[in-house]
C-alpha positions in Angstrom: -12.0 -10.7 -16.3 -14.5 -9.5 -13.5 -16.4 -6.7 -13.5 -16.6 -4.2 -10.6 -20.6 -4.3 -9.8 -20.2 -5.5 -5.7 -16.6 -4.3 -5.3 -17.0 -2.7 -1.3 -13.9 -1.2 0.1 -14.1 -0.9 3.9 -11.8 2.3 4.6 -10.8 4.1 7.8 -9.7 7.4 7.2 -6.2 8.9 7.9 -5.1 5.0 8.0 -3.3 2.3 5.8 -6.5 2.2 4.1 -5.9 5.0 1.9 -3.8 3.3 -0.3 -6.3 0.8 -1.0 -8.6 3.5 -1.7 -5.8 5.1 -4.2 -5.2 1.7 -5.4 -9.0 1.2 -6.6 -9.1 4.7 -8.2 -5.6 3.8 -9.7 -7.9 0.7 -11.5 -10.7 3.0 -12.2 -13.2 0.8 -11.5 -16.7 2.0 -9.7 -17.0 0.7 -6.1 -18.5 1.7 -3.1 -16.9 3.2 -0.3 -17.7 2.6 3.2 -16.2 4.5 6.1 -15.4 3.2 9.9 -14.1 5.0 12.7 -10.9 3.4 13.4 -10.1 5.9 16.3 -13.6 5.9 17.8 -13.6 1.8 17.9 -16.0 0.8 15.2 -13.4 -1.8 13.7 -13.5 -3.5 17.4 -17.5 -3.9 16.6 -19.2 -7.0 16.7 -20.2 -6.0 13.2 -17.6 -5.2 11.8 -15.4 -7.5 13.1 -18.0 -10.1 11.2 -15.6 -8.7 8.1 -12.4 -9.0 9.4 -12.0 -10.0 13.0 -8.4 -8.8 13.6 -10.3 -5.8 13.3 -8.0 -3.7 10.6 -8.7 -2.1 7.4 -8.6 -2.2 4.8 -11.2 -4.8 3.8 -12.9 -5.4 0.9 -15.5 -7.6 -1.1 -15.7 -8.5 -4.2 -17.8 -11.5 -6.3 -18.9 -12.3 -2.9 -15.5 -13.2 -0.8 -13.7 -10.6 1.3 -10.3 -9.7 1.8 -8.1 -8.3 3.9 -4.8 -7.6 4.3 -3.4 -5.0 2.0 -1.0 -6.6 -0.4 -3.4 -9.5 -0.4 -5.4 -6.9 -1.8 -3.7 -5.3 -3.6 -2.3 -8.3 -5.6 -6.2 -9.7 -6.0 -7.0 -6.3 -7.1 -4.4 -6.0 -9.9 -5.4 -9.6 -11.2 -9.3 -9.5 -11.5 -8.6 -6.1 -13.8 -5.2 -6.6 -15.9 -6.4 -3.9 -18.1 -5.7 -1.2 -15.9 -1.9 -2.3 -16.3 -1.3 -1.7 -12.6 0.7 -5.4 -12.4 2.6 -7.1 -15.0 1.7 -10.0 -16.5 2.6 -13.5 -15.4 5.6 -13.6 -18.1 6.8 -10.4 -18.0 10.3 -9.9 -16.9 9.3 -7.1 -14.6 7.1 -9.3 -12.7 9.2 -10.8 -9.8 10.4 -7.4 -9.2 6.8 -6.1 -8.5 6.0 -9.3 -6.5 9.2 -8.2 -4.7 8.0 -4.7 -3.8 4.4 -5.7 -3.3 5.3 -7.9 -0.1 8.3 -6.1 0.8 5.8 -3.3 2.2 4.3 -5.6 5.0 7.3 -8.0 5.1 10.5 -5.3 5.7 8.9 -2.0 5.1 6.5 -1.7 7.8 8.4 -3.6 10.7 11.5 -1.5 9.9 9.7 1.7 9.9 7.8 0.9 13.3 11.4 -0.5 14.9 12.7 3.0 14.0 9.9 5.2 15.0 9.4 3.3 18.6 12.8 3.5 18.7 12.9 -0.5 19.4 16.3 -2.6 20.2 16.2 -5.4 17.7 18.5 -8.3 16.9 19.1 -7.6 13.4 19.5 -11.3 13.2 16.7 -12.4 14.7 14.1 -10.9 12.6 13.4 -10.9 8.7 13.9 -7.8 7.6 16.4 -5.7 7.0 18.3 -2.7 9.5 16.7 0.6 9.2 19.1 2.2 6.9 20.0 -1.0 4.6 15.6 -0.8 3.9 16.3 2.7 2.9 19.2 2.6 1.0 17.0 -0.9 -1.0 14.9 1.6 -2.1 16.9 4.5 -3.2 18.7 1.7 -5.2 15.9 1.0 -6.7 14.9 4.5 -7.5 18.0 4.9 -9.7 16.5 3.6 -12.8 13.8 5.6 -13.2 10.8 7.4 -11.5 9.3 4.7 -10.4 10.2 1.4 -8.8 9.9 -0.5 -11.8 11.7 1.9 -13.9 9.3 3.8 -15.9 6.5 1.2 -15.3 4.0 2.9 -13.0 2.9 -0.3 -11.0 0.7 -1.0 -7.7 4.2 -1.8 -6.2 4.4 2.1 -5.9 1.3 2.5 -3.8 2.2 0.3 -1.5 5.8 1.2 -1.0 4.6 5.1 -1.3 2.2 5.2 0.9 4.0 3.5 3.6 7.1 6.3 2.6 4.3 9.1 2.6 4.0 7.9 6.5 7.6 7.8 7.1 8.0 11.6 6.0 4.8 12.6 7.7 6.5 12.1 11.3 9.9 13.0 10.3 11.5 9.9 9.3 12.8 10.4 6.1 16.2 11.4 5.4 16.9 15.2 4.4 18.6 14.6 0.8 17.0 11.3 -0.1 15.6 10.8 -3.9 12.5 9.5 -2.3 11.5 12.7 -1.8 11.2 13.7 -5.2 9.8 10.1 -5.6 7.0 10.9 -2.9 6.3 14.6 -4.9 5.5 12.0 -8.4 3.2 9.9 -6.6 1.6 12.8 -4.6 0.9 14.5 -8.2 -0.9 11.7 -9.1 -4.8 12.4 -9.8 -5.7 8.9 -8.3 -3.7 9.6 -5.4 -5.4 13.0 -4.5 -8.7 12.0 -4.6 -7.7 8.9 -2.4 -6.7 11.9 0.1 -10.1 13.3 -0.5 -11.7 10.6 1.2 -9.7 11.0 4.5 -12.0 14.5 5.6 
């Protein structure tokens, strides 16, 4: 197990970042916190860019190799400190399903949710995700058997898919009657989760 001395955590405010910044208060390990100005260019800075030259965040650093990419992250994360309980373990039956929803955030979530907001004509059969409403109706499915994604498991899973949902309500994408509402109200309850928000002013 490591410990969290030189755990960095590159972070843009009022960007995907946040929910590695939730994420990392979730583990409740100490790290430091550096801020960039996404809008104002600093991520398209020589030294930044040293970091992680597609010039994103989040980013972080930890035992001396940096990472980007957030479900990367995010599963790294949940590995180097099991004792937070954030991912189940290798054996556990729960764990394909949170491998599932881990990736299915940048792999379905994300395209599906920028394809609907640009309001872009896709070839449902040549991409790899799912139709707009089929993603939606996934995760209302999955909602059914308890508050959380894994049932009544708590997992990193939900700040990934949440925070991308969190989005999705934000500009008015989110169906009127959906359970993920209610879903969205849990997670935004959560004391990690507000302090993550803190970091955005």
């Amino acid at each position: 197990m490591s410990d969290a001395k030189d755990l960095i955590v590159w972070h843009g405010p009022n960007t995907r970042s946040t929910g590695t910044v939730w994420l990392v208060e979730e583990l409740g390990v100490p790290y430091e916190l550096r801020k960039v100005d996404v809008f104002g260019g600093e991520t398209r800075e020589a030294e930044f860019l040293k970091i992680n030259p597609a010039g994103k965040v989040p980013a972080i650093r930890h035992k001396g190799k940096t990472l980007t990419e957030m479900a990367a992250i995010s599963l790294y994360l949940c590995d180097e400190f099991p004792d937070a309980g954030l991912a189940p373990a290798i054996h556990d039956p729960l764990r394909a399903d949170y491998l599932y929803w881990s990736i299915f955030r940048p792999g379905v979530l994300e395209p599906a949710l920028i394809t609907k907001a640009q309001n872009l004509d896709v070839d449902p059969r040549t991409v790899g995700w799912g139709e707009w409403e089929t993603v939606i109706t996934l995760i209302e499915t999955a909602l059914n058997d308890g508050p959380w994604l894994l049932g009544e498991r708590f997992s990193a899973a939900d700040i990934l898919i949440g925070g991308a949902l969190g989005w999705m309500k934000h500009f008015n994408l989110m169906p009127g009657h959906s359970p993920i509402n209610a879903y969205l109200d849990r997670l935004n309850a959560r004391p990690a989760r507000q302090r993550a928000q803190a970091t955005n002013s």
